[in-house]
C-alpha positions as CSV (number, residue, x, y, z in Angstrom):
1,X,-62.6,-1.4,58.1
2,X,-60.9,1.4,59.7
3,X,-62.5,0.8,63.1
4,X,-60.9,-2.6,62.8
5,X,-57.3,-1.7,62.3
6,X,-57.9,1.2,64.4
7,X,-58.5,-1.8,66.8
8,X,-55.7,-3.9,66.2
9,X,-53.4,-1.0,65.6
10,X,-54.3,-0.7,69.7
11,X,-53.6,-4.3,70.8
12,X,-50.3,-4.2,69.3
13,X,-49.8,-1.6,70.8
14,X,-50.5,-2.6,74.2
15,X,-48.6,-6.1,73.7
16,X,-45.8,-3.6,73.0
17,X,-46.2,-1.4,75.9
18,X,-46.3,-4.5,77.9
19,X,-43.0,-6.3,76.8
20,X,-41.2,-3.0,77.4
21,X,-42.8,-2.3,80.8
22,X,-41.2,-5.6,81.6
23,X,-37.5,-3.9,81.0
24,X,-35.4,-2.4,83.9
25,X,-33.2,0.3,83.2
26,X,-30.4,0.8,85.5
27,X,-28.9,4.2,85.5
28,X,-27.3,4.7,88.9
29,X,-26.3,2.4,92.1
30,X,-28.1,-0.3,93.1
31,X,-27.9,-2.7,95.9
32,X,-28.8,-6.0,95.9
33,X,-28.7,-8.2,99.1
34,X,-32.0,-11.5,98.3
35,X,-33.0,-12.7,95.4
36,X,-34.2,-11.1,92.6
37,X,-35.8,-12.7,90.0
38,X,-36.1,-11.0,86.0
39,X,-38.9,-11.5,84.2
40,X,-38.5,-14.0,81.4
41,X,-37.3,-11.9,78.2
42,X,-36.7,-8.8,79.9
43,X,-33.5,-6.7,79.4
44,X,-31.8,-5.8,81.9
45,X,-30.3,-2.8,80.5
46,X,-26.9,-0.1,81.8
47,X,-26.7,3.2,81.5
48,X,-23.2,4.9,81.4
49,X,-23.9,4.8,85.5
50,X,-25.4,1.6,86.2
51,X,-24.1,-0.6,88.4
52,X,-25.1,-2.9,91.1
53,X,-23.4,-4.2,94.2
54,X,-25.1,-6.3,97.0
55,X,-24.5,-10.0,98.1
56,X,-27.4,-11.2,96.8
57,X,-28.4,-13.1,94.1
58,X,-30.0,-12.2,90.5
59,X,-32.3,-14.5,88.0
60,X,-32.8,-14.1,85.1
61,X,-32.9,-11.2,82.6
62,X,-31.1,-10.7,79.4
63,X,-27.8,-8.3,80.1
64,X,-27.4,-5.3,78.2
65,X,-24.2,-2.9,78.9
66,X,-20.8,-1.6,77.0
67,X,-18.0,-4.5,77.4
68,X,-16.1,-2.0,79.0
69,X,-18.4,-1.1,81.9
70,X,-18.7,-2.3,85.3
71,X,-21.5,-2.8,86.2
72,X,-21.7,-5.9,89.2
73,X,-19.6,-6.4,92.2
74,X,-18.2,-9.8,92.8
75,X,-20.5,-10.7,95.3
76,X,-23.2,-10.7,93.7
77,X,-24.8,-14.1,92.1
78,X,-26.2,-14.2,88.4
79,X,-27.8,-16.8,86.8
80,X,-28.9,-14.5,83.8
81,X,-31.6,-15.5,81.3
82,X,-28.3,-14.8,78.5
83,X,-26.8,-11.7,76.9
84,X,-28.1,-8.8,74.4
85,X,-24.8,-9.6,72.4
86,X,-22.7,-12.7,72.0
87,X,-20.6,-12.4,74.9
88,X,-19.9,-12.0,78.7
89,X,-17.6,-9.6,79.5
90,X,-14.7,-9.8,82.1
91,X,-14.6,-6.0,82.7
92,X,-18.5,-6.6,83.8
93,X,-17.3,-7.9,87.2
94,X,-14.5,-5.3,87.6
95,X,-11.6,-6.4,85.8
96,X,-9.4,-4.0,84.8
97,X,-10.1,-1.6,87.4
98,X,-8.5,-3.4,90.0
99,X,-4.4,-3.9,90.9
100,X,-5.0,-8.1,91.1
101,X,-7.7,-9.3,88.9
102,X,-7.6,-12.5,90.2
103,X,-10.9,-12.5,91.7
104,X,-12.8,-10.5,88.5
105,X,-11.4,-12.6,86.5
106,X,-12.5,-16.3,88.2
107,X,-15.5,-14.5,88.8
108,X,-16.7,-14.3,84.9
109,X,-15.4,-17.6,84.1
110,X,-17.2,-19.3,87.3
111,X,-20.2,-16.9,85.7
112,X,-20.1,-19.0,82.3
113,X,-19.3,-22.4,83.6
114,X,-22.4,-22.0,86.4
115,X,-24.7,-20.7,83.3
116,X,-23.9,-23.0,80.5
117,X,-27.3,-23.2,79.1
118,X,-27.3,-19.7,78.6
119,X,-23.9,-18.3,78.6
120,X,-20.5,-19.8,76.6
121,X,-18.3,-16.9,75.4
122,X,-16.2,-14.9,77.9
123,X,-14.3,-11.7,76.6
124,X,-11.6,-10.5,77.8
125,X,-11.2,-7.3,76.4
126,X,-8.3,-5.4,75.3
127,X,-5.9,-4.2,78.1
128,X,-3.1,-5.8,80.6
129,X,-4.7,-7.7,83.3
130,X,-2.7,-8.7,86.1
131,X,-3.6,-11.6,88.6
132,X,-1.9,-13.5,91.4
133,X,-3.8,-16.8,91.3
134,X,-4.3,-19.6,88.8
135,X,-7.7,-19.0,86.6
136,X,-9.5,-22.2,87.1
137,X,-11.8,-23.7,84.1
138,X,-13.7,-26.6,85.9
139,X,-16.7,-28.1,86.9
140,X,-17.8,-30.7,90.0
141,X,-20.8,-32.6,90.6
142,X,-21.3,-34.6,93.2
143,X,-17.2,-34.3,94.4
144,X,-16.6,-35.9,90.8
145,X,-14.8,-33.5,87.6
146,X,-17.4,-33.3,84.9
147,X,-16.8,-31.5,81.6
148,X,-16.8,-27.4,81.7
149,X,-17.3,-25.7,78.7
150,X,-16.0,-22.3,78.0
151,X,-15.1,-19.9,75.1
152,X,-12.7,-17.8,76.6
153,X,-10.8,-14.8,74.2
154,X,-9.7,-11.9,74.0
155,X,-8.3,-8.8,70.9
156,X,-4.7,-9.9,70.2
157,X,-3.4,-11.1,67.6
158,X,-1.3,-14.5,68.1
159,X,2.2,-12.5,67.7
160,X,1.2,-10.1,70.3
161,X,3.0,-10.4,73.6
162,X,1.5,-6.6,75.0
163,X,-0.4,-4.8,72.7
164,X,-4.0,-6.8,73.0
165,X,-5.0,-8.7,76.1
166,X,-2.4,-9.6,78.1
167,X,-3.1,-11.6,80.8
168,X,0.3,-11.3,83.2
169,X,0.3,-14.0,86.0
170,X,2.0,-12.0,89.1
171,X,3.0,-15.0,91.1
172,X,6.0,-17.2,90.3
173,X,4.6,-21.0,90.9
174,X,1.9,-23.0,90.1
175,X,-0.1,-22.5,86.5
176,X,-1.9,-19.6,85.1
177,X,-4.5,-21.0,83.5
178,X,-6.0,-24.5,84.4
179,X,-8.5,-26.5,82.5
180,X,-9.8,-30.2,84.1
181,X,-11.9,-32.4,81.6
182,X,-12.8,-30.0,79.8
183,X,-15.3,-30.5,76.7
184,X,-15.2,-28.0,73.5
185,X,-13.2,-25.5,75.5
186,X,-11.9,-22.8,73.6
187,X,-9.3,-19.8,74.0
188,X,-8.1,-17.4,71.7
189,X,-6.5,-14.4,70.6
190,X,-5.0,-13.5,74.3
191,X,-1.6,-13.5,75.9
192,X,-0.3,-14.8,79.0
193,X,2.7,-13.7,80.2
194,X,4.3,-15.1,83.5
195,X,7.9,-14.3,85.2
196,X,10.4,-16.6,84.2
197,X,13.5,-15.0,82.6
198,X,15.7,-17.3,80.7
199,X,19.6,-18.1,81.3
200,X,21.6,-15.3,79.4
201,X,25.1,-15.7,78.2
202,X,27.3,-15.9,74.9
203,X,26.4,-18.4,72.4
204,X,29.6,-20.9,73.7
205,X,28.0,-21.0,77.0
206,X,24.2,-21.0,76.1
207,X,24.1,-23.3,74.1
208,X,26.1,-25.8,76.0
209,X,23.3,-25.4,78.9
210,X,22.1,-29.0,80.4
211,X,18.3,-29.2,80.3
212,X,18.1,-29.8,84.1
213,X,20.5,-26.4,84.7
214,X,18.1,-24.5,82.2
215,X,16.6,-22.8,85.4
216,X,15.2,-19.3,85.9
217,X,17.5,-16.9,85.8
218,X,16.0,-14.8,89.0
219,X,15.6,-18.1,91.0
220,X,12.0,-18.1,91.6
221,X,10.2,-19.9,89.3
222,X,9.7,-23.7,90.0
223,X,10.4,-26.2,86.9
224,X,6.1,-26.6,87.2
225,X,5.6,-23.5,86.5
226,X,3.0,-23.2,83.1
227,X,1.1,-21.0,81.0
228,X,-1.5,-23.2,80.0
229,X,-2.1,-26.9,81.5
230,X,-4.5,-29.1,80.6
231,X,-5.6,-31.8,82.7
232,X,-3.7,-30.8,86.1
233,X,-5.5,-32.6,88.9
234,X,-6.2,-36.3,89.2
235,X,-7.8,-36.7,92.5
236,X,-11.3,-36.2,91.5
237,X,-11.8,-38.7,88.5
238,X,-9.2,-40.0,85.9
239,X,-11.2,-38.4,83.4
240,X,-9.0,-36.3,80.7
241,X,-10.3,-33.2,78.1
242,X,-11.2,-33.7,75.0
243,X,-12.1,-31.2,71.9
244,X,-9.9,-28.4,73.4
245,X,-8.9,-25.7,71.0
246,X,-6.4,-23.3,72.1
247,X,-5.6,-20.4,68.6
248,X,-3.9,-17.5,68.4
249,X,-2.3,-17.1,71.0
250,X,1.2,-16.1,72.9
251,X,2.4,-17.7,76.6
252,X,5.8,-17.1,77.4
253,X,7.7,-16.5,80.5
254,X,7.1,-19.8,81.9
255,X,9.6,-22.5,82.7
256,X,6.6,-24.7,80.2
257,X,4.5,-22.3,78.0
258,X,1.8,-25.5,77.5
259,X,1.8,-28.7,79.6
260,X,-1.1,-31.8,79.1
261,X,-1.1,-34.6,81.4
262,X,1.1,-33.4,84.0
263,X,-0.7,-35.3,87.0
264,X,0.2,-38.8,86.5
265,X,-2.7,-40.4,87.2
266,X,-5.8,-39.3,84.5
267,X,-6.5,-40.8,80.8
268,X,-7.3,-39.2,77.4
269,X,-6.6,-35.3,77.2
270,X,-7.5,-36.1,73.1
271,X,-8.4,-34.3,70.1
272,X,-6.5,-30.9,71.5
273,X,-5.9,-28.5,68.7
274,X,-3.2,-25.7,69.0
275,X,-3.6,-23.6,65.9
276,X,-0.8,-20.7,65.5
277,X,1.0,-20.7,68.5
278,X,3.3,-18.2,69.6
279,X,5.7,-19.5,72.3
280,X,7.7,-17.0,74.1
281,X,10.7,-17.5,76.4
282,X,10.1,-21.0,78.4
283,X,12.5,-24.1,79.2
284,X,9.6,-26.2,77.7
285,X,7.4,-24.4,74.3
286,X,5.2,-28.0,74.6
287,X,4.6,-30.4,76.9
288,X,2.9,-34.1,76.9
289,X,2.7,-36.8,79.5
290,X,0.4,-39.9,79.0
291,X,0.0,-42.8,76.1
292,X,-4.2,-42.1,75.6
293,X,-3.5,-38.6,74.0
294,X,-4.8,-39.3,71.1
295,X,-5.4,-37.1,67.7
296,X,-3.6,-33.4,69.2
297,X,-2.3,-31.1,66.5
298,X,-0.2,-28.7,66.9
299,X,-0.6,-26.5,63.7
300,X,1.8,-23.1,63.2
301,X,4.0,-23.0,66.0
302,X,6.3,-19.8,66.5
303,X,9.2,-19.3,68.5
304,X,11.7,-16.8,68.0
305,X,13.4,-16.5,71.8
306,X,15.3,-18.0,74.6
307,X,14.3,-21.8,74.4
308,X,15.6,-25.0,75.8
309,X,13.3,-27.5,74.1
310,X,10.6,-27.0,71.8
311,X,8.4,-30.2,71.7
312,X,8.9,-32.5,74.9
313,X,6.9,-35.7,74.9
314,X,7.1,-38.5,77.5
315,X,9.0,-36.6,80.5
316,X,6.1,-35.6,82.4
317,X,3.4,-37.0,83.9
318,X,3.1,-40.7,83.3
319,X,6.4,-40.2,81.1
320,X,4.9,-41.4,78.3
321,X,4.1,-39.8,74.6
322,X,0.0,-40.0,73.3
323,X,-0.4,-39.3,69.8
324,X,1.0,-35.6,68.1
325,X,0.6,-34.3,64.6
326,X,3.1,-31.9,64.6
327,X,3.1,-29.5,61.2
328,X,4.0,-25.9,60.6
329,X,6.4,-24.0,62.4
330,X,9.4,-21.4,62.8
331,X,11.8,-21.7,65.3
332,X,14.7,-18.5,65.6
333,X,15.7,-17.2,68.2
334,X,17.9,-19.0,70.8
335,X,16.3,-22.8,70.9
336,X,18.9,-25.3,72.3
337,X,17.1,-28.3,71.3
338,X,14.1,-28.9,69.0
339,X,12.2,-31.8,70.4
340,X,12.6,-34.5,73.2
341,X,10.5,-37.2,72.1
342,X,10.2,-40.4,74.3
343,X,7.5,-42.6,73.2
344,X,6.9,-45.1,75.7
345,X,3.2,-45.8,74.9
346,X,1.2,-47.0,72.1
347,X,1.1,-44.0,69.3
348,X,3.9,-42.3,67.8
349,X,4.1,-38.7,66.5
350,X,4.7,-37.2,63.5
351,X,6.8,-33.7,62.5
352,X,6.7,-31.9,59.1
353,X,7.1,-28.7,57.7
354,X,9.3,-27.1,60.5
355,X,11.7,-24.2,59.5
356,X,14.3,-24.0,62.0
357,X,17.3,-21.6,62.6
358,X,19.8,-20.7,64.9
359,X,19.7,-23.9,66.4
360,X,21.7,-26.5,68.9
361,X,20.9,-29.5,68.1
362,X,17.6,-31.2,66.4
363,X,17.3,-33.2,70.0
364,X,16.2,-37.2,70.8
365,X,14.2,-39.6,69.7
366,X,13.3,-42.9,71.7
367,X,10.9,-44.8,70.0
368,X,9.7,-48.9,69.3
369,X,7.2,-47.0,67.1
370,X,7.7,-45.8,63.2
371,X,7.9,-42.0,63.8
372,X,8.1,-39.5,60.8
373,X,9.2,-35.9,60.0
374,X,9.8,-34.5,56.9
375,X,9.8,-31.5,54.7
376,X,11.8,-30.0,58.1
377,X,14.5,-27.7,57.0
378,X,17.4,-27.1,60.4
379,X,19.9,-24.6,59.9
380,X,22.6,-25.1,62.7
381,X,25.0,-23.3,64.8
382,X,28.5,-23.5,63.7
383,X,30.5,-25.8,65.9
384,X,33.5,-22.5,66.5
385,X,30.2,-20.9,68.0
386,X,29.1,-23.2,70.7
387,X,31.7,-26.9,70.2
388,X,30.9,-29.6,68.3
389,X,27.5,-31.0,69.2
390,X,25.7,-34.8,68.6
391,X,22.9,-32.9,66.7
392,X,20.6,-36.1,66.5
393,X,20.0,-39.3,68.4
394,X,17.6,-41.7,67.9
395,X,17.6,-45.7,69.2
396,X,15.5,-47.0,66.5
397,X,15.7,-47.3,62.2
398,X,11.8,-46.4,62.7
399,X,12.5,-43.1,62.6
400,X,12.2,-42.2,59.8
401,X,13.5,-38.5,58.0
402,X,11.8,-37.3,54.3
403,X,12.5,-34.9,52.7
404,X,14.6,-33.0,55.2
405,X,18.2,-30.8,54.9
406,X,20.2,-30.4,57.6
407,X,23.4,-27.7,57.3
408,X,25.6,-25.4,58.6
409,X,24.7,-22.7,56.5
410,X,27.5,-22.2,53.4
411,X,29.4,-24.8,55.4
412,X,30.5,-27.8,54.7
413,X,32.1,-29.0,58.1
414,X,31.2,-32.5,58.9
415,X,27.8,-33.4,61.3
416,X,27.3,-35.8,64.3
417,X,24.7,-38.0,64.6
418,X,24.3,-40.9,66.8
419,X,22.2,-44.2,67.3
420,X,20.1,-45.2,64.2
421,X,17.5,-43.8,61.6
422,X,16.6,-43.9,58.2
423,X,17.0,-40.6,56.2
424,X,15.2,-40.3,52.9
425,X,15.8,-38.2,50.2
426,X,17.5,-35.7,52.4
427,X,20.4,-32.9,52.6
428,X,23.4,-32.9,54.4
429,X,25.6,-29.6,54.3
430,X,28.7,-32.3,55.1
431,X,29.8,-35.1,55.5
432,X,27.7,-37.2,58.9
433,X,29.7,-39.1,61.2
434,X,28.2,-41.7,63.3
């Protein structure tokens, strides 16, 4: 009996021996220039010095190394069996280290989109990345858009604008971060800052600002120029995203902080969820463009600076307005107008539950289309502040207000609104004229 488990004390042992022989331990420089392929199931493991540079290309092996080291250059290839933890990291390729992380950065993501079998979440760690060029989250087959699929986060916290990750776009057009048909794409808990500086002023002149003279202040931003946009390319396919979730984050800086459906020409962009959502300064906090949106939420939105118009719906794109369930929010700050809604397609949106301060006006509503908001509380500026303002218009009885108050706060001076609606059960801090 003892011989025996003597015995097979030995073969496991050996098995052992074996699978660890497999391992490769990389503890200092290393250059790769063909192909090297990994064992199946073997680690490829970092010490505090590992790293490896080389133009070549490696497959396979399971990645083991600090989030914070660096440990390939970005000309290397991987196609990576998966990794020891949950997560790719961004600093893995360099970023970080490097004045424009541009390339680091499209790097990891083109890393997890190439690798999808074996790869999905992409950290961004903690720390102020700058980069000069959009970060692109697609995929192409055969010349044609097909769905990418990426978890892409970071360590902030949704209110942070500089104390996380802070991803700071460097150049002063275009986007900085693009998804096309994307499919279960998520990003979280990171910050995007760009370099749009909103009009100044006194409140008489700031809040009497047209939106198309609500330009940047430094004159070098374009009117295009986004955070986050979904959906920005038609020439491929007409294909949109669908199953997006975008949480916890802050974009601000842009002349539009988030913009779907921009191109004019694709379908869909449905079931997008934007779940506590911290909008900085912008022209545009949110931005839609096509009837076939269909089922977005936009759930806790935050916005406590320089603002022209919160929600804008059917002005880009194919200027028309998909379907938005808009609920939970608090606007301070220095927002001009709440929403723009034009609704030139087939579904309508609906608001609730928005606290609102310091505000302009409540904004426009076009619509054929019953349209709700309710529970919405809008405290406005006083009229010897910035003139007296049409604080509402709307062209249709459809839309519908429950449950709402509107006032000048411990004023009872009389309110402006224009065109038609039906209010229900609501407050007026004066008398309305019409």
């Amino acid at each position: 009996m003892k011989i025996s488990t003597l015995f097979l004390t030995l073969i496991i042992l050996s098995s052992f021996n074996k699978i660890f022989s497999q391992d490769i331990f990389i503890n200092k420089d290393t250059t790769i220039n063909n192909t090297w392929n990994i064992p199946s199931g073997a680690i490829l493991k970092f010490g505090s010095k590992g790293h490896i540079s080389g133009k070549g290309t490696i497959r396979g092996g399971i990645i083991d190394a600090a989030l914070g080291q660096w440990i390939f250059d970005t000309t290397l290839t991987l196609n990576p069996e998966g990794t020891y933890g949950t997560a790719f990291s961004a600093k893995w390729f360099g970023a970080g280290r490097v004045k424009d992380n541009s390339v680091a950065l499209q790097k990891g993501i083109n890393t997890i989109l190439g690798n999808t079998e074996t790869l999905r979440d992409f950290i961004i760690p903690k720390g102020v990345y700058d980069f000069s060029k959009p970060l692109i989250i697609q995929s192409i087959y055969k010349g044609q858009y097909v769905g990418a699929t990426i978890h892409l986060y970071g360590e902030s916290s949704f209110w942070d604008c500089c104390n996380g990750t802070t991803l700071r776009y460097t150049a002063t057009n275009g986007f900085a971060i693009g998804l096309q048909v994307a499919k279960g794409t998520e990003i979280n808990n990171v910050a995007i800052t760009g370099q749009f500086k909103a009009p100044a002023g006194n409140d008489s002149t700031y809040y009497n600002i047209p939106f198309d003279k609500y330009n940047d202040a430094n004159g070098k931003c374009g009117l295009m120029y986004a955070g986050i946009v979904i959906d920005y390319d038609g020439s491929k396919n007409i294909s949109g995203s669908t199953g997006v979730k975008i949480h916890d984050v802050y974009v601000g800086n842009f002349s539009i902080d988030f913009l779907v459906s921009p191109n004019g020409k694709t379908f869909n962009a449905d079931i997008l969820i934007f779940e506590n959502i911290h909008c900085g300064d912008a022209r545009v906090g949110f931005a839609g463009g096509q009837a076939q949106e269909k089922g977005n939420v936009i759930r806790g939105i935050y916005s406590w600076g320089n603002m022209h118009t919160l929600i804008c719906i059917g002005r880009y794109g194919k200027s028309q307005a998909g379907h938005y369930i808009i609920d939970g929010g608090n606007v301070a700050g220095r927002c001009i107008r709440l929403f723009e809604i034009s609704q030139a397609g087939w579904f309508a949106s609906s608001i609730a539950n928005i606290f609102s301060e310091s505000l302009g006006t409540i904004g426009t509503i076009t619509t054929q289309l019953p349209t709700s908001i309710s529970n919405c509380t809008f405290d406005l500026m006083f009229p010897e502040q910035i003139g007296k303002q049409n604080l509402f218009y709307s062209d249709n009885a459809k839309t519908k207000f429950s449950n709402c108050m509107f006032r000048y706060y411990g004023s009872n001076q009389p309110m402006k609104f224009t065109g038609y609606a039906t209010y229900d059960n609501c407050f007026f801090s004066g008398p309305v004229i019409n």
